[in-house]
N, C-alpha and C positions, 0 to 999 in steps of 0.2 A: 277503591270502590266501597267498602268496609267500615272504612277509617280505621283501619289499625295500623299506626305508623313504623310499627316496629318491623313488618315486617313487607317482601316483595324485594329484597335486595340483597347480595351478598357481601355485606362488609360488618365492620364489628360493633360491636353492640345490638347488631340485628340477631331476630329469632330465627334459626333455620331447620329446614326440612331440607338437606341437601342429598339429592344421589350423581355420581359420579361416573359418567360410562367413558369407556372407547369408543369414540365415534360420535357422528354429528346423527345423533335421532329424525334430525327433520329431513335428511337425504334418505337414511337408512336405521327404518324402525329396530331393523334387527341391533341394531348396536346398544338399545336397552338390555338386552340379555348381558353384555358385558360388563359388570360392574365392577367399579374399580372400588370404590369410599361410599359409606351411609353415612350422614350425619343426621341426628333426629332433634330437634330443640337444641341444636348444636354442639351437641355430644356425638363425638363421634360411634360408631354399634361395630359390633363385632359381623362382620362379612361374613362369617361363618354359619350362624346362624340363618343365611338364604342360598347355602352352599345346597344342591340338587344332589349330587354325586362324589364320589371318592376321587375321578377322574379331575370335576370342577375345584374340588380342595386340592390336589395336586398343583394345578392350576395357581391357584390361589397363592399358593406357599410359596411359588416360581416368581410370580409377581412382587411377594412380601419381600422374598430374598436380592429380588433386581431392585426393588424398589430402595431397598434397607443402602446398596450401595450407591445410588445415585445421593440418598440423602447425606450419607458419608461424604463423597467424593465436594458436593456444595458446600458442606460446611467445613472442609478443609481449605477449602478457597476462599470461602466467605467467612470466616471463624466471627464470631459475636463478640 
């Protein structure tokens, strides 16, 4: 609508504003509170910095730590 071609799509070379939830927004708004990833100009930000509470950073860290093994566990099967 714009014409700025760079950007409207998630792949590389594109500009992004990306945020990351649990959950499908368009059934259940509440799932915006869930964030998973920010990306800003496609740099990924520090999540922390929109962390509300000490309980939500608890959270957070749970996630980082499930997360950290899932990406282990892929690139042992998938080695580069």
């Amino acid at each position: 609508m714009f014409g700025l071609a760079d950007r409207g799509r998630v792949a590389a070379g594109q500009r992004a504003d990306l945020i990351l939830v649990s959950g499908d927004p368009l059934t259940d708004i509440t799932t915006t509170r869930a964030i998973e990833r920010i990306w800003r100009g496609g740099i990924a930000c520090d999540r922390r910095a929109f962390v509300a509470s000490a309980a939500e950073a608890e959270q957070l860290d749970a996630f980082d730590a499930q997360l950290a093994k899932v990406v282990a566990a892929v690139r042992e099967r998938w080695p580069s």
